[in-house]
C-alpha positions, -999 to +999 in steps of 0.1 A: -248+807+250-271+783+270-297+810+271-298+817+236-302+783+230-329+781+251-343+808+237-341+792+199-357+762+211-388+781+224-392+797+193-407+769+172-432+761+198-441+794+205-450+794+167-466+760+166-487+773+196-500+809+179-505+793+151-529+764+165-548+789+185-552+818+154-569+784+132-592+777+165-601+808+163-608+812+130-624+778+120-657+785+133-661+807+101-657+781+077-670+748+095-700+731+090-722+716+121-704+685+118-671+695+120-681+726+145-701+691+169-668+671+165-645+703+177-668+708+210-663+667+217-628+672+214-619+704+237-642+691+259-621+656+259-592+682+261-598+691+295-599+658+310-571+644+292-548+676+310-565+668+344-552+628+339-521+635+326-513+659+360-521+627+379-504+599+358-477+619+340-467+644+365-474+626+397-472+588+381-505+582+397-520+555+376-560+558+376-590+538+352-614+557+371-615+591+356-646+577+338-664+583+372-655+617+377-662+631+346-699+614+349-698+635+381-694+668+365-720+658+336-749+650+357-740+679+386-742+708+356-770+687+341-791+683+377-783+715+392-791+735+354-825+713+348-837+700+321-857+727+299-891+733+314-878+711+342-864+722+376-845+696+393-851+693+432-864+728+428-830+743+415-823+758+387-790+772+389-774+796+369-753+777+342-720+794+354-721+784+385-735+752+378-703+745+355-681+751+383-704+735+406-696+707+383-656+705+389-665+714+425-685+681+433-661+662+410-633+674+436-650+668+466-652+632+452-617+627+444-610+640+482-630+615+494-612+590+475-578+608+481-567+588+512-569+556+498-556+571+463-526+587+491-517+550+501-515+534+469-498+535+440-492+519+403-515+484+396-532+487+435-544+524+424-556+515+394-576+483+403-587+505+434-600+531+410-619+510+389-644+504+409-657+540+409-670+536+375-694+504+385-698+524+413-708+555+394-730+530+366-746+517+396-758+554+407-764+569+374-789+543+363-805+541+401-810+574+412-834+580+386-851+610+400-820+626+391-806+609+366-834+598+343-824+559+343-810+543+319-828+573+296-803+598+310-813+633+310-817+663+282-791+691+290-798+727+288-777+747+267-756+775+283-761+807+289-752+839+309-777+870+314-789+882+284-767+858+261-775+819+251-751+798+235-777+784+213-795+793+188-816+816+206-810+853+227-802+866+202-818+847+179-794+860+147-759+867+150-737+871+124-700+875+122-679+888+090-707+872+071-712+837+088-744+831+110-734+822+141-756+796+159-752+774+190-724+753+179-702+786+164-711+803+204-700+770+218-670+768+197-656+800+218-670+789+254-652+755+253-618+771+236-616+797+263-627+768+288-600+747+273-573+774+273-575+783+311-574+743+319-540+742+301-525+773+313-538+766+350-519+727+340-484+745+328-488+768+365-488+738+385-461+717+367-439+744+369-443+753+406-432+741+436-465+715+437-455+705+402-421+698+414-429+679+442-455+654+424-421+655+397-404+640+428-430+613+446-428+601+409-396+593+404-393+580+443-414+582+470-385+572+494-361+603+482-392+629+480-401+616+519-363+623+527-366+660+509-390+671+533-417+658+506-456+647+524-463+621+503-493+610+513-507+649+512-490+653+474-504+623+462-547+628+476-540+667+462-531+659+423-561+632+426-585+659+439-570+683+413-576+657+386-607+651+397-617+690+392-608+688+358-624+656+351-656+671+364-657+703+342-646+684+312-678+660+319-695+694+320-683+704+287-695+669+274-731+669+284-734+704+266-721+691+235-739+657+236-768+681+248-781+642+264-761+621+286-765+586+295-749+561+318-738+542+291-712+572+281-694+568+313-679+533+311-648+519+313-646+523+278-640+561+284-613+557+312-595+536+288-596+561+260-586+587+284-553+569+291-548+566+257-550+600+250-524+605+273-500+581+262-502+591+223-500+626+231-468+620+255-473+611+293-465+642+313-471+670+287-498+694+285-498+701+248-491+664+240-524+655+264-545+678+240-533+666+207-539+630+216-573+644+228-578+655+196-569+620+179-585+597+199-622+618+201-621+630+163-613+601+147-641+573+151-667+601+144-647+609+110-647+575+104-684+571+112-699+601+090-677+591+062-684+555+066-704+555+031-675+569+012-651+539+029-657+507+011-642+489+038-663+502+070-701+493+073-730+509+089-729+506+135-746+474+142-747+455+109-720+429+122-692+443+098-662+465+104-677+497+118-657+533+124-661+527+162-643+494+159-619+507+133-611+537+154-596+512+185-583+489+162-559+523+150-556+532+192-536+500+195-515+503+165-508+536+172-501+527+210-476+501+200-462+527+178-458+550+199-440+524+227-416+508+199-406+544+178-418+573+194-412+575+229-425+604+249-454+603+225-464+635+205-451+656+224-416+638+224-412+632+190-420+672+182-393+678+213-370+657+193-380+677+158-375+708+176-340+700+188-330+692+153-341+723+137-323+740+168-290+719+159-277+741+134-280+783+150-269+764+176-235+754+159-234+783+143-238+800+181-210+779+190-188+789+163-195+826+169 
């Protein structure tokens, strides 16, 4: 009986999840650029909201410094790419490896940080981790031979041999009618980026490692008596989220196609944990939909400004969509504390157990 009712559980997920990946598949076809732009913004935010919410979910690391690693990964694909017409140091890597590269560096980071992140925890962590992004401001804006300043740097779109994802090689592609250009060949790159991120995230939580971090959550004293290195767990899930921080600040230089040090403030550690907690602390899927929310909406609210009578033009001293947008994070934060804990991803646990509720009566009487 418990393993049908298992099984009827999974069922509505399993059916939420095909359907949310046939519509990413298939929206390409009837986007325009601006909705196609806001989609590569938000997978890319996807993959560093599932790389925090392994730290501070899983492992109940708490960390305001992802901000820093993910303006890592930007400028190490950016750098070691080169600017068009432009080889950095003499480089010119491949963009493959460079986007790997990218999560690579942005590890190595996070392991040099990992044994003081191994020895704290909570508030300490957090304060101890938000000094990497004055750190990182510091070096973005001062190594300006590699970073361009305070101008940032122009990022080269991607490409394998014999294949651009712009709007060149080949310069016409066209798919069940609809002209593919750069933003409908990015689309795919950052889904199937995205996709590999998650499924790499439900691997780990539901391994040994995964278990473990589960543990030095709950108590570090009783994961030390299981056998548990604490210390060791705590420096791996950093470097790990580190990794995905990186790539995901990959992803985000190719859809900005410019990055700045300005885009890698505390501003963006913040929204990152609020991703996190209105998609559901600890959950994958509920890391991505609050992804979703928190990087879509102030740019909906921006480019349809004009048609709110309410919302005024960036700069003009009124209520702008930018504004607006983290004015509707906190409400929806206290929300989520006061009604719907476990976030997103609770609340559609919750739905899912009701629609269980009744085959599984029915199971029982049976």
């Amino acid at each position: 009986m418990s393993e049908r009712m298992t099984r009827a559980a999974g069922v509505p997920m399993l059916a939420l999840g095909g359907f949310a990946l046939l519509a990413a598949l298939a929206l390409p076809l009837w986007l325009d650029d601006f909705w196609l732009q806001t989609g590569l913004f938000a997978m890319a935010a996807v993959v560093g909201a599932i790389g925090l919410t392994l730290l501070v979910g899983v492992a109940g690391q708490l960390s305001l410094g992802h901000a820093f690693f993910i303006g890592i990964g930007a400028y190490t694909y950016t750098v070691l790419v080169g600017e068009p017409g432009e080889r950095v140091l003499g480089l010119g890597l491949p963009p493959l490896l460079a986007l790997l590269a990218a999560g690579a560096v942005a590890g190595i980071a996070g392991a040099l940080f990992s044994p003081i992140a191994g020895r704290l925890r909570g508030i300490y962590l957090g304060l101890a981790s938000l000094g990497l992004v004055f750190l990182g401001r510091h070096l973005w804006i001062n190594l300006e031979d590699l970073t361009g300043g305070f101008n940032g740097r122009s990022v080269e779109p991607f490409a394998v041999p014999g294949f651009s994802f712009s709007n060149h090689d080949p310069d016409y592609l066209a798919v069940l009618g609809t002209e593919f250009d750069g933003l409908h060949r990015q689309w795919y790159l950052f889904l199937v980026v995205a996709l590999l991120a998650a499924w790499f995230a439900y691997g780990v939580k539901s391994s040994r490692v995964g278990r473990a971090l589960a543990s030095v959550r709950d108590s570090e004293v009783a994961a030390a008596s299981a056998g548990i290195n604490v210390t060791t767990a705590k420096a791996t899930v950093f470097t790990l989220s580190s990794v995905y921080a990186g790539v995901g600040g990959a992803l985000m230089a190719l859809a900005f196609s410019r990055i700045a040090p300005d885009s890698f403030g505390l501003l963006l550690s913040i929204d990152y944990l609020v991703m996190i907690v209105l998609g559901g602390v600890g959950s994958v899927a509920g890391a991505a939909a609050g992804a979703v929310f928190v990087s879509v909406l102030p740019l909906v609210l921006a480019e349809y400004s004009a048609q709110l009578p309410f919302l005024s033009d960036v700069g003009s001293g009124g209520l702008d969509g930018a504004t607006l947008s983290r004015l509707i994070y906190g409400a929806a934060i206290v929300a989520v504390l006061l009604f719907l804990r476990g976030g997103l991803a609770g609340g559609l646990g919750r739905l899912r157990q009701r629609l269980v509720a009744p085959t599984s009566k029915e199971t029982v009487a049976s």
